[in-house]
SEKOL-517871 format. One record per residue (C-alpha): residue number from 1; residue in one letter; y, z, x. Coordinates in steps of 0.5 Angstrom, whole numbers, plus 500, padded with zeros to 3 digits. Layout:
! residues N
[NUM; "A"; [Y; Z; X]]
...
This chain:
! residues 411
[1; "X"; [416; 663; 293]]
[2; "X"; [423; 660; 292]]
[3; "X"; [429; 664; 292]]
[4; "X"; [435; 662; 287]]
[5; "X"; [442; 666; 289]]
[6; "X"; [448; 667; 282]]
[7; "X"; [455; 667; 283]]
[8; "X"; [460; 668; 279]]
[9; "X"; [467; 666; 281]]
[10; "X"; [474; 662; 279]]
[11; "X"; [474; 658; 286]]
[12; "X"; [481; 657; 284]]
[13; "X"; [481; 653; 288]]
[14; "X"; [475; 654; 293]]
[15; "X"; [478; 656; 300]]
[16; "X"; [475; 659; 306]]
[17; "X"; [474; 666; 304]]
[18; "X"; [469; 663; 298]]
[19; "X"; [465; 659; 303]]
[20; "X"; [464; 664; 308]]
[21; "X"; [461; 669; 302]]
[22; "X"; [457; 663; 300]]
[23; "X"; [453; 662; 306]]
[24; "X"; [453; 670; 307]]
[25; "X"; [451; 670; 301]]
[26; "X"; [444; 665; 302]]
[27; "X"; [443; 668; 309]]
[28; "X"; [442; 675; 306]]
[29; "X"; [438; 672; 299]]
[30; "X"; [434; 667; 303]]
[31; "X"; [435; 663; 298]]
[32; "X"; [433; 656; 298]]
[33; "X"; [438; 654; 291]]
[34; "X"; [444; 656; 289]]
[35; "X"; [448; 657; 282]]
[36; "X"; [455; 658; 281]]
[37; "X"; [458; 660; 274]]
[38; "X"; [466; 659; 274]]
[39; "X"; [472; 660; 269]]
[40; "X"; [474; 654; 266]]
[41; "X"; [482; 652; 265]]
[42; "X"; [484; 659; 264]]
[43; "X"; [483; 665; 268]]
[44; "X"; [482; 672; 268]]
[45; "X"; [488; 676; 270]]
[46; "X"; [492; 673; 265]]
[47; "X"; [494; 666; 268]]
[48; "X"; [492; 658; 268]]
[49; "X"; [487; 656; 273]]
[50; "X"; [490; 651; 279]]
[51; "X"; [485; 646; 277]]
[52; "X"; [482; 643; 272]]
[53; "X"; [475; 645; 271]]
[54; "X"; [472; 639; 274]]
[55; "X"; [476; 639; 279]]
[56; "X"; [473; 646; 281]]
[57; "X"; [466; 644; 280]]
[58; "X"; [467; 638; 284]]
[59; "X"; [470; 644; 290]]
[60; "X"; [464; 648; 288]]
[61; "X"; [458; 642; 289]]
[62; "X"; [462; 640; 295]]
[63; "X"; [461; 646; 299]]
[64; "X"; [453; 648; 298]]
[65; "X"; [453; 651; 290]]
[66; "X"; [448; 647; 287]]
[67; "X"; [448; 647; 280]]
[68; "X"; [455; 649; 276]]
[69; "X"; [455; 652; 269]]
[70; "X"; [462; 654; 265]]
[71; "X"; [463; 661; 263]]
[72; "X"; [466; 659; 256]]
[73; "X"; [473; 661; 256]]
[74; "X"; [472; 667; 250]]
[75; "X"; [469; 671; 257]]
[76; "X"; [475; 668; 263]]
[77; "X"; [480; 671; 259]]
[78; "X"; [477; 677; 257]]
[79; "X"; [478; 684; 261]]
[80; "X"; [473; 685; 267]]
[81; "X"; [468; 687; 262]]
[82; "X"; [467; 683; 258]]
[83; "X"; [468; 678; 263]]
[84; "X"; [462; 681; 267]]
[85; "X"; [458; 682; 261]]
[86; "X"; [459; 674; 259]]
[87; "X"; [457; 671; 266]]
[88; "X"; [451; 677; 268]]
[89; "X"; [449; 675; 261]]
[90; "X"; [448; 667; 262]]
[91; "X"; [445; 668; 268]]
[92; "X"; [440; 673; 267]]
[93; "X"; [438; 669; 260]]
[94; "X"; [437; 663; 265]]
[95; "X"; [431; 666; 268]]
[96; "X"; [431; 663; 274]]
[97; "X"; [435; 668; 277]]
[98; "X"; [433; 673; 284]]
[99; "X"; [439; 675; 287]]
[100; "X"; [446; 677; 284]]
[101; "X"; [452; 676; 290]]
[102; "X"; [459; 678; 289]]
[103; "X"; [465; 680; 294]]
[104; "X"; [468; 687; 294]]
[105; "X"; [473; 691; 299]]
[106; "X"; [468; 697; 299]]
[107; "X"; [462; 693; 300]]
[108; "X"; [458; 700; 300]]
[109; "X"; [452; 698; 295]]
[110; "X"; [450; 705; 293]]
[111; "X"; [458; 707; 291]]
[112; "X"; [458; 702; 286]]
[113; "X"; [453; 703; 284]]
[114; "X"; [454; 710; 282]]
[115; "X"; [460; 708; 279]]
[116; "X"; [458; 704; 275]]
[117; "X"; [452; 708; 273]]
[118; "X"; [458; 714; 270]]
[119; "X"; [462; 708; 267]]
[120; "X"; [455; 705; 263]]
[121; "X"; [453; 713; 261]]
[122; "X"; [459; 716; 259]]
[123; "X"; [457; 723; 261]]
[124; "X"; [462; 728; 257]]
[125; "X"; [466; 731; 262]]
[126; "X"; [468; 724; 265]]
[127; "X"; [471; 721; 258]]
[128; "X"; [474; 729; 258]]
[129; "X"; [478; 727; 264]]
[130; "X"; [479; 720; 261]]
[131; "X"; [482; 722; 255]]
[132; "X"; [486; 728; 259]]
[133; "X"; [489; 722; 264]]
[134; "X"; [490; 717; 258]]
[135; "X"; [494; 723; 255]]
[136; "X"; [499; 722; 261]]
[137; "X"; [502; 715; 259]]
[138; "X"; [498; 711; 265]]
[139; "X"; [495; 704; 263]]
[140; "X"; [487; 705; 261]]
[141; "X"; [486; 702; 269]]
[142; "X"; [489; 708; 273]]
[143; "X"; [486; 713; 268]]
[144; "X"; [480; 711; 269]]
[145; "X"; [480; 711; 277]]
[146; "X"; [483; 718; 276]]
[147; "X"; [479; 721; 271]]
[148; "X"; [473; 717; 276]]
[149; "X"; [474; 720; 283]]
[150; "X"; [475; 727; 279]]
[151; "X"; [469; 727; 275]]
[152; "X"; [465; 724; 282]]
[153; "X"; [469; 730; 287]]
[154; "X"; [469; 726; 293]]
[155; "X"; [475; 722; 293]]
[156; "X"; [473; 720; 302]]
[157; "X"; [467; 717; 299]]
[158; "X"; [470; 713; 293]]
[159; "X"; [477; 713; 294]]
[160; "X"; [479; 705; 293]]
[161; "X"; [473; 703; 288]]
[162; "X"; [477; 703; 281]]
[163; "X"; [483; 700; 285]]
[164; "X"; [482; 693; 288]]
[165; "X"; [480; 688; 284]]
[166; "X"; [473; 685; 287]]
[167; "X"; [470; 692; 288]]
[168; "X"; [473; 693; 280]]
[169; "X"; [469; 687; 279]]
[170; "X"; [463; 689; 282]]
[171; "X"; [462; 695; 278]]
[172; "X"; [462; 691; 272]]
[173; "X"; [457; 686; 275]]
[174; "X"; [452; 692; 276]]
[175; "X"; [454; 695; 269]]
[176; "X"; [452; 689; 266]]
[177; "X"; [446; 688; 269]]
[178; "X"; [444; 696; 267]]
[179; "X"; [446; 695; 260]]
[180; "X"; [441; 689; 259]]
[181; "X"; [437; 692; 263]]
[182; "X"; [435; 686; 269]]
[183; "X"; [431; 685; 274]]
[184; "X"; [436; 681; 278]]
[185; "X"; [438; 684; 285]]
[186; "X"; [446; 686; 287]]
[187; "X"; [448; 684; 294]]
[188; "X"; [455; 685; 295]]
[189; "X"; [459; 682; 301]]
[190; "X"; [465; 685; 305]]
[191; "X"; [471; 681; 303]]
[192; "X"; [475; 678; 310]]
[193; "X"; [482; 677; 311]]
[194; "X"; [487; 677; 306]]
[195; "X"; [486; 681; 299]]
[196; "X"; [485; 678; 293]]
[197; "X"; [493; 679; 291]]
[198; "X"; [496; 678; 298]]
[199; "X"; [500; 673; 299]]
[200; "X"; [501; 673; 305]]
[201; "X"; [495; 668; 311]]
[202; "X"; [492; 673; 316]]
[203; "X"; [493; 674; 323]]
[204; "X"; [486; 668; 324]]
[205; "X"; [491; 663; 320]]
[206; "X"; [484; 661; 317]]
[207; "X"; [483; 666; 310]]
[208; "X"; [489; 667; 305]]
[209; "X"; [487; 670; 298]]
[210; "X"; [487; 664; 293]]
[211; "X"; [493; 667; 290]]
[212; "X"; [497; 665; 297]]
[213; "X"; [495; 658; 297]]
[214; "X"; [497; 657; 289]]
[215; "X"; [504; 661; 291]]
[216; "X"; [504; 655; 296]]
[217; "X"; [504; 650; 291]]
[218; "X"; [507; 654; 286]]
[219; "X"; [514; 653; 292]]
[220; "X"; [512; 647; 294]]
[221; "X"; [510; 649; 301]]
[222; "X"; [503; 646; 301]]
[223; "X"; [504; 646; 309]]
[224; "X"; [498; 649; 312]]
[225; "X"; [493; 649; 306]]
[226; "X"; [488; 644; 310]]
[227; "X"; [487; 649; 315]]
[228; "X"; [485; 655; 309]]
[229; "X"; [481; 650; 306]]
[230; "X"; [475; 648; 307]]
[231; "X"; [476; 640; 308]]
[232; "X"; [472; 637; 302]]
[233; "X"; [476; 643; 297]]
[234; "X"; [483; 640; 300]]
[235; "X"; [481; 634; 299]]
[236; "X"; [479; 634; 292]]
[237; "X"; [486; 639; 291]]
[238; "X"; [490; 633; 294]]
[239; "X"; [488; 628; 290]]
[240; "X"; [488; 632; 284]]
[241; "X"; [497; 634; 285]]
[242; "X"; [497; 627; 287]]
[243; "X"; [494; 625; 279]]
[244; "X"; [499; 630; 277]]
[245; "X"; [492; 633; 275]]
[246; "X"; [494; 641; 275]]
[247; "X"; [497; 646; 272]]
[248; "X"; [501; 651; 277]]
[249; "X"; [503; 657; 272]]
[250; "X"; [502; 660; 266]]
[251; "X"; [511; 659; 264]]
[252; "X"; [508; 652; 263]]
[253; "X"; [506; 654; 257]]
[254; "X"; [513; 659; 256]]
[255; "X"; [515; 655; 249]]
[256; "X"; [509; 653; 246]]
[257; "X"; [506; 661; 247]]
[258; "X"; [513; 664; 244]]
[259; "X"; [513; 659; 238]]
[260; "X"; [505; 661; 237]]
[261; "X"; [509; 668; 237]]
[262; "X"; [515; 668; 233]]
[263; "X"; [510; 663; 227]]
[264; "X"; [505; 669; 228]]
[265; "X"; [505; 675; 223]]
[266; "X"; [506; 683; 225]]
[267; "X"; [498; 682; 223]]
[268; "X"; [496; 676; 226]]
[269; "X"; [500; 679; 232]]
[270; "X"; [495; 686; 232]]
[271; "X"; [489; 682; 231]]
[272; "X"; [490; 679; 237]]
[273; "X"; [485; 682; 243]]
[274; "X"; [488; 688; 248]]
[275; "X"; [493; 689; 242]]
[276; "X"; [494; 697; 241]]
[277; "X"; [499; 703; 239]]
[278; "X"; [503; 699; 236]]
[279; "X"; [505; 694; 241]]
[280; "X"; [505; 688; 236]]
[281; "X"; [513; 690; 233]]
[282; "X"; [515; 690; 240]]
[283; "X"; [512; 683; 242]]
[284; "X"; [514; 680; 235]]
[285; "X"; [521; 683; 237]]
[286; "X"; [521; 680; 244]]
[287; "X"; [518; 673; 242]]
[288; "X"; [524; 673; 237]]
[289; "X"; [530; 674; 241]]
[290; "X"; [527; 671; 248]]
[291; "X"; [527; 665; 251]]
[292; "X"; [522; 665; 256]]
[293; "X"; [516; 669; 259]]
[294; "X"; [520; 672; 265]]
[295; "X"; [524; 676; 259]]
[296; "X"; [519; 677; 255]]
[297; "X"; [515; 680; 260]]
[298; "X"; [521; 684; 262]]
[299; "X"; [522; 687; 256]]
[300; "X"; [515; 689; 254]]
[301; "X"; [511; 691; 260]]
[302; "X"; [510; 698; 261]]
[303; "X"; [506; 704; 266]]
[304; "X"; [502; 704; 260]]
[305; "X"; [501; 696; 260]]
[306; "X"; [499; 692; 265]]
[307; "X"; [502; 686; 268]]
[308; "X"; [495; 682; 267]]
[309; "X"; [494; 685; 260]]
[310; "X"; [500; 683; 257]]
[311; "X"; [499; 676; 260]]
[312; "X"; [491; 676; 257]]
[313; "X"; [495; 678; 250]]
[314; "X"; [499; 672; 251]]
[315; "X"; [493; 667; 252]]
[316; "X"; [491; 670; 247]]
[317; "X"; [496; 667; 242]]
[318; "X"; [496; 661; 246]]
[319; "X"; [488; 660; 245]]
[320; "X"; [488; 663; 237]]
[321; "X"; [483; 668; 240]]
[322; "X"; [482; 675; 235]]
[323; "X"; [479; 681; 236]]
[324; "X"; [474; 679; 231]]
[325; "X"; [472; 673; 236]]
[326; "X"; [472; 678; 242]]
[327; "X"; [467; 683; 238]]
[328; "X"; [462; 677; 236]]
[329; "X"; [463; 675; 244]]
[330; "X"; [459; 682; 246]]
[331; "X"; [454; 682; 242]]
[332; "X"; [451; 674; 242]]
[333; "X"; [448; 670; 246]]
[334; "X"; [452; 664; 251]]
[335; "X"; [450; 657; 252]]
[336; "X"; [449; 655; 259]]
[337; "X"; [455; 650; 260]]
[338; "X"; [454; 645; 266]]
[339; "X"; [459; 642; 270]]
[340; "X"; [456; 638; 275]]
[341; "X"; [450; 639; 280]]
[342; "X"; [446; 635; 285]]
[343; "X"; [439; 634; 287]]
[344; "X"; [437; 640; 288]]
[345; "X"; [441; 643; 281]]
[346; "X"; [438; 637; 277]]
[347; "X"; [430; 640; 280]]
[348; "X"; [433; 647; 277]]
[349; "X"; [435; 644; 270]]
[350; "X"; [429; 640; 270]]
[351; "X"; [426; 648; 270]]
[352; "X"; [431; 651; 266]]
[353; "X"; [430; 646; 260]]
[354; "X"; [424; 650; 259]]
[355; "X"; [426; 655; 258]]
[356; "X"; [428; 657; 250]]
[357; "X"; [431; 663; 253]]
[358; "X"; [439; 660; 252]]
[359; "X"; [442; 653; 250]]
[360; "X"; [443; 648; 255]]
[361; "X"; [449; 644; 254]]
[362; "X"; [449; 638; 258]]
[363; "X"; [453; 634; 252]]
[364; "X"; [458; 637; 248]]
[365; "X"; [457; 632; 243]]
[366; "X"; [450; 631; 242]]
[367; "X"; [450; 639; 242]]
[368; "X"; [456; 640; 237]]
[369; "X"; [451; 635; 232]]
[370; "X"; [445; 639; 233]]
[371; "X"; [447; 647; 233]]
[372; "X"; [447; 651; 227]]
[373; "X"; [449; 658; 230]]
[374; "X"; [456; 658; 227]]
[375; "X"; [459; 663; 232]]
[376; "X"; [456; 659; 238]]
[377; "X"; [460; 653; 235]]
[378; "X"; [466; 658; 235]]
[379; "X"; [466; 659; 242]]
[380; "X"; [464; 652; 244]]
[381; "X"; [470; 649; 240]]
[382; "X"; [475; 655; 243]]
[383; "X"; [473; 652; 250]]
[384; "X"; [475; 645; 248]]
[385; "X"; [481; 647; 245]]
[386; "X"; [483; 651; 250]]
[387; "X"; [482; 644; 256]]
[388; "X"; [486; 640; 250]]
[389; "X"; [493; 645; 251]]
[390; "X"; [491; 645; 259]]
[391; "X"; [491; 638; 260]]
[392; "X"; [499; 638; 256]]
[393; "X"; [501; 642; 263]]
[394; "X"; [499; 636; 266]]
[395; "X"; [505; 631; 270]]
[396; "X"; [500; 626; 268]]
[397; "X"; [495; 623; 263]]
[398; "X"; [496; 629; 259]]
[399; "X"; [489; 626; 255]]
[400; "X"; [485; 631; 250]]
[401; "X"; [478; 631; 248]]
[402; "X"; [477; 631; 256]]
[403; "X"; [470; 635; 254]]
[404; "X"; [467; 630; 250]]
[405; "X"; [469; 624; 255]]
[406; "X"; [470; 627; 262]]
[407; "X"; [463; 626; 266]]
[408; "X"; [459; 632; 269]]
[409; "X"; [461; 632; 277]]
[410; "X"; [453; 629; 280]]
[411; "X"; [452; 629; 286]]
C-alpha cells in the first residue's frame, strides 16, 4: 500500500530548512509520493514572491516533491484562515492524500491540536474573553493568543502557540482538516535553525529564514546564498536574477497600488477585504497625500492593525479582490492547478483524473472553454491577472498571459 505525503508552502525560495522538512517529512509518512501546494506570485504575509511561480516549482520538483498544484491567488493572499482552508481543501478533495506535514516551532502535536480544537468550537467563555481583549484596542492576532492562553489556564504548556508563524499556520491547518472533517493524517515537524522572520544566518551557517535570503537579494548581498540553498534551488534562482525574472518587493508596485487607491471610491476601498472600523477614510486619505508605500504604511499602521494585514489590504487593491470574492472563496470548491511534476507526479495525476471530486487544470485555456461554474471562472481569471501585474516588476521580458504560454515544469 502506497503512502502519498501533502505539503503546503511558499518555497520563496526553497532553501535548506525546506529540504530538511521535506525528507523529514517522507521518512516520518513512509511515503513513496509526494505533492506540494504552492502560493503563486503573490504571498501570504502581504508581500510579492521572490520568483515566479514556475521558477518555485522548478526548486520544488528539483529537490524530491512530485507533483506541484498552484494554490489559486484569492488563498495566497488571504489571512492564515482562510489560506489554510483553501489548500487543506484542494488536498483532501484530491483523495490521494494520507499524511499532511507542516513545520512548527512548538512541534508538540497534542497542543495544536487542542487549540485548534477551542478556535474550531468557539466555546463561549473564550469568545468572552476574545471580545474583553479586543475591547483594549490590540490587533485581532494578539487578542486571540491572549484570550487563548487565559481561556486554556496553562500559559508553560501553550505559551508561543498563537505567537509564531508556523505554529499559527499549523493550527489552521488542523482547523481546517476538522471542519471538513478529513481522514488525512497531521505530522508536524520541529523548524531548525533560523525562525521564519529572522534575518540573520544561524550559528551552522546552513539554514537561514527564506525572509533572510530574500533581504540578501533585496540588498544586493547575495554572498553566501549557495551555502543555504540546496544546489539545484541556487541555480534556478541565479538563472532567473540573471533573466531579470524576479520581483524583490512589494514597493515595486508602490505607484500602481496608490494610483489603484486614489481612483478608487471610500466604498470600493471598504469593500476591500481586512477593511473594518472605518479604516477606509484613513487610507483614502494617506493614498491621497503619500507618495510612496513606506509613508503610506507609516501613517496607517497601528497596534490595532498589523504590518502584514495592511499589506494584504494593499494587494488587494492591486489585484482588484472584494469581500464578495473572499466570501464566495470559503464557501466553493478550488480546482487543482498543476505547475509541473515528474514520472512518479504524472502516475498521481493519471490516478487523480479519475477522480470527479475536483477540476483538474493542466490547461488554462482548454479549461477556461470548458468551465461553466462562473465563481471558478472568477478565481482562475484573478490568478491570471494577478501573473500579468507580476511580470511588470520584472527587469525584463515583462511578458503578459504568461499562463496561457508558459509550459508546465516536466521532469
Amino acid at each position: 500500500m502506497t503512502n502519498v505525503l501533502g505539503i503546503i508552502g511558499e518555497y520563496n525560495p526553497f532553501h535548506n530548512g525546506h529540504k530538511y522538512h521535506l525528507e523529514q517529512s517522507k521518512k516520518l509518512a513512509k511515503a513513496d509520493y509526494t505533492v506540494a501546494i504552492i502560493s503563486g506570485n503573490f504571498v501570504q504575509r502581504g508581500n510579492v514572491s521572490l520568483i515566479d511561480k514556475w521558477a518555485k516549482t522548478d526548486m520544488a520538483i528539483s529537490n524530491g516533491i512530485d507533483l506541484v498544484l498552484e494554490l489559486p491567488t484569492i488563498y495566497s493572499v488571504s489571512s492564515a484562515e482562510n489560506f489554510a482552508h483553501g489548500a487543506v481543501t484542494i488536498l483532501d478533495s484530491l483523495d490521494i492524500i494520507d499524511y499532511l506535514s507542516f513545520g512548527s516551532e512548538l512541534c508538540d502535536i497534542n497542543v495544536l491540536n487542542m487549540c485548534a480544537d477551542v478556535l474550531t468550537e468557539q466555546p463561549i467563555a473564550f469568545t468572552n474573553l476574545l471580545k474583553h481583549e479586543l475591547a483594549k484596542g490590540i490587533s485581532f492576532p494578539k487578542a486571540r493568543e491572549n484570550a487563548l492562553l487565559m481561556y486554556l489556564n496553562d500559559v508553560r504548556k501553550y505559551a508561543g502557540a498563537l505567537s509564531s508563524p508556523n505554529n499559527i499556520l499549523a493550527i489552521e491547518y488542523l482547523k481546517s482538516l476538522k471542519r471538513i472533517r478529513s481522514i488525512i493524517k497531521p505530522i508536524s515537524i520541529k523548524r531548525i535553525g533560523s525562525n521564519y522572520n529572522d534575518t540573520e544566518i544561524d550559528v551552522s551557517g546552513k539554514f537561514a529564514s527564506a525572509t533572510a535570503i530574500r533581504q540578501k537579494l533585496i540588498d544586493d548581498k547575495p554572498q553566501g546564498l549557495s551555502k543555504l540553498m540546496p544546489s539545484s534551488s541556487y541555480r534556478i534562482l541565479y538563472n532567473t536574477i540573471l533573466k531579470g525574472h524576479y520581483v524583490k518587493d512589494l514597493v515595486v508596485f508602490e505607484k500602481e497600488i496608490l494610483y489603484a487607491l486614489r481612483k478608487m471610491t471610500i466604498s470600493e476601498i471598504a469593500n476591500l477585504p481586512d477593511v473594518t472600523e472605518g479604516l477606509e477614510h484613513n487610507i483614502k486619505n494617506a493614498a491621497n497625500s503619500c507618495n510612496t508605500l513606506s509613508e503610506f504604511l507609516n501613517i496607517i499602521q497601528t497596534k490595532r492593525y498589523t504590518n502584514t494585514r495592511i499589506q494584504r489590504i494593499l494587494l488587494y487593491a492591486l489585484l482588484g479582490i472584494t469581500k464578495n470574492d473572499m466570501k464566495i472563496s470559503q464557501k466553493i470548491k478550488p480546482y487543482a492547478r498543476v505547475l509541473g511534476f515528474n514520472s512518479k507526479g504524472r502516475d498521481l495525476l493519471s490516478t487523480i483524473a479519475s477522480n470527479k471530486n475536483i477540476d483538474i487544470v493542466t490547461s488554462v485555456k482548454k479549461y477556461i472553454d470548458s468551465i461553466n461554474n462562473k465563481n471558478l471562472l472568477h478565481m482562475l481569471n484573478t490568478d491570471i491577472n494577478a501573473t500579468n501585474i507580476y511580470t511588470l516588476g520584472y527587469a525584463k521580458d515583462s511578458w503578459a498571459n504568461l499562463d496561457y504560454t508558459h509550459n508546465m515544469i516536466i521532469y
